[in-house]
N, C-alpha and C positions, 0 to 999 in steps of 0.2 A: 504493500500500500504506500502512494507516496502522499508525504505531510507537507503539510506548508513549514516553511524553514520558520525556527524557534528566533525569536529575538531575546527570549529570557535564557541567561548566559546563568545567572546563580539562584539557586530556591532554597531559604533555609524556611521548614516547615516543622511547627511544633506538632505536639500530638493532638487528635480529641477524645472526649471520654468516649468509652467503649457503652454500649446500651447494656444498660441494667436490668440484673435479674426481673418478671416478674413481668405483666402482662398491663400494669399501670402507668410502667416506667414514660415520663413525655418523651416528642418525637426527639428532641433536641440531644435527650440524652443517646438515644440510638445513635446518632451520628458519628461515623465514625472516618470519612472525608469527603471535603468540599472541595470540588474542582469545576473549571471553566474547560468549556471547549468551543470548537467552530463547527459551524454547519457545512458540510465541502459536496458537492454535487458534481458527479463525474455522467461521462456522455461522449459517444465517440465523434464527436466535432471538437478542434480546437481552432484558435485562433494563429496568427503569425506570433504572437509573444508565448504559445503554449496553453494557455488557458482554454478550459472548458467552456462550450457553450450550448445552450437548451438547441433539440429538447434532452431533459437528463435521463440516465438508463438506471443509476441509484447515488442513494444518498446515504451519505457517513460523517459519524460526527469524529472528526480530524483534532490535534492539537489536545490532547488532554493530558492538562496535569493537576499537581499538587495532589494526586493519592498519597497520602503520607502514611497508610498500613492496609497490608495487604489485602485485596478484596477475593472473594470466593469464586473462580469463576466459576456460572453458569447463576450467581446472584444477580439479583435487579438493584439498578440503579434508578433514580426521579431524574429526568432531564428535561429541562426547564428553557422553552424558547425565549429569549431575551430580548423586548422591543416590537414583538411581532403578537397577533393576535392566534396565535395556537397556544393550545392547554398543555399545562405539561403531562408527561407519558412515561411509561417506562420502556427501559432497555435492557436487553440483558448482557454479560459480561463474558466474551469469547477466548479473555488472551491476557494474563497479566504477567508481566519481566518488571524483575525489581533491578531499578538500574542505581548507577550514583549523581545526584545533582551537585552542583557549582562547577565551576569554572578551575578549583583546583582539588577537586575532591574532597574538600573540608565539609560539605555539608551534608544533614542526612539523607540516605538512600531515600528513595522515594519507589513507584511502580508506576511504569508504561501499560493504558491500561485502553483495548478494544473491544469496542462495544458492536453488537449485532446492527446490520445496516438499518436504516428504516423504512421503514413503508407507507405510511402517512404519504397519501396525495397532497394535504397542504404543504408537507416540505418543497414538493417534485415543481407547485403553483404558486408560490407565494413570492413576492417579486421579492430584490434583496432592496435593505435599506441602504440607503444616499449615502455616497460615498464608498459604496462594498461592488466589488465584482459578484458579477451573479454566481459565478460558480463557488464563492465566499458570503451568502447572500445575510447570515447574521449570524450570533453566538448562544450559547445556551451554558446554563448553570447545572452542575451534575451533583446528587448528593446519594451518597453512600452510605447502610441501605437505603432503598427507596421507601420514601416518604410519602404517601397520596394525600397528605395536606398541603404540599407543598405549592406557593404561588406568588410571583413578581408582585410586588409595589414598584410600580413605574417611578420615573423621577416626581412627575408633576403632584402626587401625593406623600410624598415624603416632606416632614418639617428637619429642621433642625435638631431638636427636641430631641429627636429619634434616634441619632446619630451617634458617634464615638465623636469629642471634643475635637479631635484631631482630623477628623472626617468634613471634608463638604459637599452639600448637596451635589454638587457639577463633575466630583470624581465617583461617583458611585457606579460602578457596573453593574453592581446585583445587589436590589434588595428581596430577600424572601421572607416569607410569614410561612411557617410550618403549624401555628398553634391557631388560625384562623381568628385572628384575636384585630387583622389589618393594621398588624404595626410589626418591623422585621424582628427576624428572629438569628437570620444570617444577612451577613454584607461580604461584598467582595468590592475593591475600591480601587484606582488607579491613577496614580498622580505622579508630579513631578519629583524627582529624588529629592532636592531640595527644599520641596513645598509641599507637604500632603495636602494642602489648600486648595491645587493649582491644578486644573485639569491636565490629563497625560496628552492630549494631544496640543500641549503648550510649550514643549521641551523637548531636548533630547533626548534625555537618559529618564528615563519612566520605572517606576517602583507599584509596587503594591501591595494590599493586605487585606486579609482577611478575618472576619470578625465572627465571631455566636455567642447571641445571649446568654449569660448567667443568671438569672432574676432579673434585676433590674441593670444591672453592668454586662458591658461589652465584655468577651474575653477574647483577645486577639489568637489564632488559631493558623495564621499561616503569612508566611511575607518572601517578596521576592526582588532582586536587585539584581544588577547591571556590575557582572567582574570590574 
């Protein structure tokens, strides 16, 4: 399978709690990793630069990381369309290799992790968002296991309030509400290294982190940086 090339050079990824005994346990405690991926649509048309174009033969979701332990395969994942009006779905897990992240091996291992292609006609029809090649047409948030509460808070309902101090609205990639409560439960965020303030497509050198509720407190749960 070919991926779109990584621009994220180092990922130091803390752990999350493991889901608790007991059939009470909330969803949040299950979690056990929050990862991003892309939506990638292949098709035997390409253009003069390589790229795919409609109509597509299938679709696969490319680029996923931050598994930070190892997942079962043939378990389900929540994969979460990002910006687009599809519900999220599950998937299930074909392939996992535990490899090593950073740039000099300092950081921990993490897993390269493939998921079953999809079949959803909305992926194969849904045009890509401004700015994205169609054959890159948007992103999705993946959480581990799958969570069927799981649902985006778009930006335009997100306050401040809601947020990590260090957080702002403009860098948010992913807000989700697991506990159906419409306030997040998980964030994933992308800003500028030197400014978590500052939207990532404001800079060079781009950082990011990721967050899950404790009660009332953020608990930071994963971050990535530029060798």
């Amino acid at each position: 399978m070919r991926f779109l090339p990584t621009i994220l050079t180092a990922i130091a990824v803390s752990g999350l709690a493991h889901a608790q005994v007991g059939k009470q346990a909330p969803p949040a405690n299950k979690l056990q990793s929050v990862a991003q991926g892309v939506v990638w649509r292949i098709s035997d048309r390409q253009d003069e630069h390589g790229h795919f174009l409609p109509p597509w033969k299938e679709v696969r979701i490319a680029n996923i990381f931050r598994f930070n332990s190892k997942p079962a395969v043939g378990g389900s994942v929540t994969v979460i369309p990002l910006d687009v009006s599809i519900l999220p779905f599950e998937l299930k897990i074909i392939k996992a290799e535990k490899t090593q992240a950073g740039c000099r091996g300092e950081s921990p291992a993490w897993w390269e992790v493939e998921l079953e292609p999809v079949k959803s006609r909305e992926f194969y029809e849904t045009a890509a968002l401004p700015k994205r090649a169609a054959e890159f047409p948007f992103d999705v948030a993946i959480l581990y296991p799958a969570i069927k509460s799981a649902r985006q808070i778009t930006k335009e309902h997100l306050t401040a309030k809601m947020l990590p101090k260090e957080i702002a609205i403009p860098t948010v990639k992913a807000a989700i509400d697991i506990t159906n409560d419409r306030q997040p439960d998980i964030l994933l965020a992308e800003f500028c290294c030197k400014d978590t303030k500052k939207p990532a497509e404001n800079c060079d050198l781009t950082c990011s982190k990721s967050f899950k509720k404790a009660g009332s407190a953020w608990q930071p749960i994963g971050s990535s940086n530029p060798c």
